[in-house]
C-alpha positions in Angstrom: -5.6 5.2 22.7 -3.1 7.2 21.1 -3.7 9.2 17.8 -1.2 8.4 15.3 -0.9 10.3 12.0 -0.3 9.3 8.5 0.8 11.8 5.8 0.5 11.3 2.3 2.7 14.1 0.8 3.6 15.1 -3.0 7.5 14.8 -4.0 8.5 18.7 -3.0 7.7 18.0 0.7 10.4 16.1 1.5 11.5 12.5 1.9 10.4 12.0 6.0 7.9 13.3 8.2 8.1 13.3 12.3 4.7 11.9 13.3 3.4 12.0 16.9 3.9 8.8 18.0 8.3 9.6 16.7 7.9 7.7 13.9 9.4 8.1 10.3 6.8 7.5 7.5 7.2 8.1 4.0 4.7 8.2 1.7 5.1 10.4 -1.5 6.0 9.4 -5.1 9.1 11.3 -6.6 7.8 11.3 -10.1 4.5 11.9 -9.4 2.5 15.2 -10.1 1.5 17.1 -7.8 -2.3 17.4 -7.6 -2.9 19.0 -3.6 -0.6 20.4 -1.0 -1.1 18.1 1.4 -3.1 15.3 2.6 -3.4 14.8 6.4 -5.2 11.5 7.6 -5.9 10.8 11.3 -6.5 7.8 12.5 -7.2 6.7 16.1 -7.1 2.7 15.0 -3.5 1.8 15.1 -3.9 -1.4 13.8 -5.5 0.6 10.3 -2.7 2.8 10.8 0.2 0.2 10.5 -1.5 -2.0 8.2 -1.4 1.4 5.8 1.8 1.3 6.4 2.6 -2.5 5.5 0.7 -1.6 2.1 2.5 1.7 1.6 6.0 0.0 2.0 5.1 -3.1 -0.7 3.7 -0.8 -3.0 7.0 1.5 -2.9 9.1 -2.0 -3.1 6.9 -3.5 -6.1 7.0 0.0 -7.9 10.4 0.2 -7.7 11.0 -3.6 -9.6 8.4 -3.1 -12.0 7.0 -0.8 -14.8 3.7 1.3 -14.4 0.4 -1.2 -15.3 0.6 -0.9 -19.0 -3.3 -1.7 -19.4 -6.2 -2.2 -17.4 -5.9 -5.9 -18.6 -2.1 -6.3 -17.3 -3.5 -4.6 -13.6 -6.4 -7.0 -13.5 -4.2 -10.3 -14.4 -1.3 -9.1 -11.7 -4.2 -8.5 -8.8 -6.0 -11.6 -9.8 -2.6 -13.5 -9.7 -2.0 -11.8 -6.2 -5.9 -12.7 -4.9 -4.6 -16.5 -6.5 -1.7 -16.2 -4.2 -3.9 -15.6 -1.0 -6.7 -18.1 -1.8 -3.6 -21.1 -2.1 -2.9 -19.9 1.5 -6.3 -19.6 2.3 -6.9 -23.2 1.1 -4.4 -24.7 3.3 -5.9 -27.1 6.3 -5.6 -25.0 9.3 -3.0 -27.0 10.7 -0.7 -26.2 7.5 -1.7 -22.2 7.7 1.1 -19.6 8.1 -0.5 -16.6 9.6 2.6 -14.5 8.6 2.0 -15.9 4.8 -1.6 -15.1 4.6 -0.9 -11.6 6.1 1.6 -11.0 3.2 -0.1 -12.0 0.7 -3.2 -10.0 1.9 -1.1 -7.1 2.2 0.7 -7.9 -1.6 -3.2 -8.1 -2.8 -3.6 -4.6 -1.4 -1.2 -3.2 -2.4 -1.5 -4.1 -5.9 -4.9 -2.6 -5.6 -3.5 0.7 -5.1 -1.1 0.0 -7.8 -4.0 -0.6 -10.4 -5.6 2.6 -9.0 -2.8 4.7 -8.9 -1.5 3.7 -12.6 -4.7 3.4 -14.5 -7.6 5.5 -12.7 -7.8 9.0 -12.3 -10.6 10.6 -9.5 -13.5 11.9 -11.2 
């Protein structure tokens, strides 16, 4: 199994980074400050490292619709109406299931996740 990177860089590194596998990922925040240099994680499970991925590209496409999480309260309502989202699917019979749905919405419920962290925690 093949080791792919994934790079989580602050705004002055740059827009794309070549990973091993010839990939383009971006991960980086242009308005963000910058708290480390650089942060480098390896992963040798590709599926983790794609589904990072999936969650770093909704988070960049929700962020970029919508204003920061004003208040803890506004994060928790727009993850719990997310988790809502994914338990209708969930629900279904699973003759009605949509695999690709649920996989969305999981990913949406993720990546709203990060969004409440990254707009109303700071590491202790």
């Amino acid at each position: 199994m093949s080791t792919k990177t994934v790079y989580i860089v602050p705004p002055h590194v740059g827009e794309n980074i070549c990973v091993p596998n010839g990939s383009n990922v971006t991960f980086y925040h242009p308005t963000a400050e910058m708290v480390s240099e650089q942060l480098s994680i390896v992963s040798e499970d590709q599926k983790l490292a794609d589904l990072l991925q999936d969650v770093a590209v909704e988070f960049k496409r929700a962020e970029g619709m919508y204003s920061p999480f004003a208040s803890l309260h506004e994060g928790w309502a727009i993850l719990e109406e997310e988790v809502e989202e994914l338990w209708d699917e969930v629900k279904k019979s699973p003759k009605r299931r949509d695999p690709v749905k649920i996989r969305e919405e999981a990913v949406q419920v993720a990546a709203m996740a990060f969004r409440f962290l990254y707009d109303l925690t700071e590491k202790q």
